[in-house]
N, C-alpha and C positions, 0 to 999 in steps of 0.2 A: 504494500500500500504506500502512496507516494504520500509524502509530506504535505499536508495545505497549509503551512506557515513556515516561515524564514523570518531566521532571526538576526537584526543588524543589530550591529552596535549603536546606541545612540550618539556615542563619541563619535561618528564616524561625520558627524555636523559640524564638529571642532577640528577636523581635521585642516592641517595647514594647504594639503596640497588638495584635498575636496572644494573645500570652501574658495581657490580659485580657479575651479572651474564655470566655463558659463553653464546657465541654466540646463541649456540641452544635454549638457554631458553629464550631469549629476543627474539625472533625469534618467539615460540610458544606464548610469553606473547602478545605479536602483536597482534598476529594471534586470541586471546580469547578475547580481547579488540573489534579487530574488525571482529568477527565472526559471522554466521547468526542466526538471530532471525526473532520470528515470530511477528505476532501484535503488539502482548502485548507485546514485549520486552525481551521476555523468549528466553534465549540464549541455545538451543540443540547442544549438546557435543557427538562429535559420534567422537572414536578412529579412527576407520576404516576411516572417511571421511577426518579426519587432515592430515591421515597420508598418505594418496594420495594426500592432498593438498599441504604438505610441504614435501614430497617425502621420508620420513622417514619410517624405521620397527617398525611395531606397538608398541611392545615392549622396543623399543630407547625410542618413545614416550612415555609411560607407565613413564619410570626411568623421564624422563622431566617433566613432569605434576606432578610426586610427588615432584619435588624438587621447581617448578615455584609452586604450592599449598602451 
């Protein structure tokens, strides 16, 4: 049974190098912290499924993920 809650650190608001990200990247960082996994914990990273999830152009996203990576 997969997990339906992820737990962040709250600290992770205070973080020096979070807190200068813009909005969209802290946004996807979230969103990979607590994204779906299967069992074993293997987190599957589909462009196309983020970017429906967080309503952005695939390619927005693409420039995001390199910069949040």
């Amino acid at each position: 049974m997969a997990a339906k809650y992820r737990k962040i650190d709250p600290r992770l608001w205070n973080d020096e190098k979070f807190q200068q990200l813009p909005p969209l990247d802290k946004l996807l960082t979230v969103y990979c912290l607590t994204g779906q996994s299967n069992r074993i914990g293997l987190f599957r990273f589909s462009i196309g499924l983020a970017s429906e999830d967080i309503g952005l152009e695939p390619d927005t996203l693409r420039e995001i993920l390199a910069r949040v990576c």
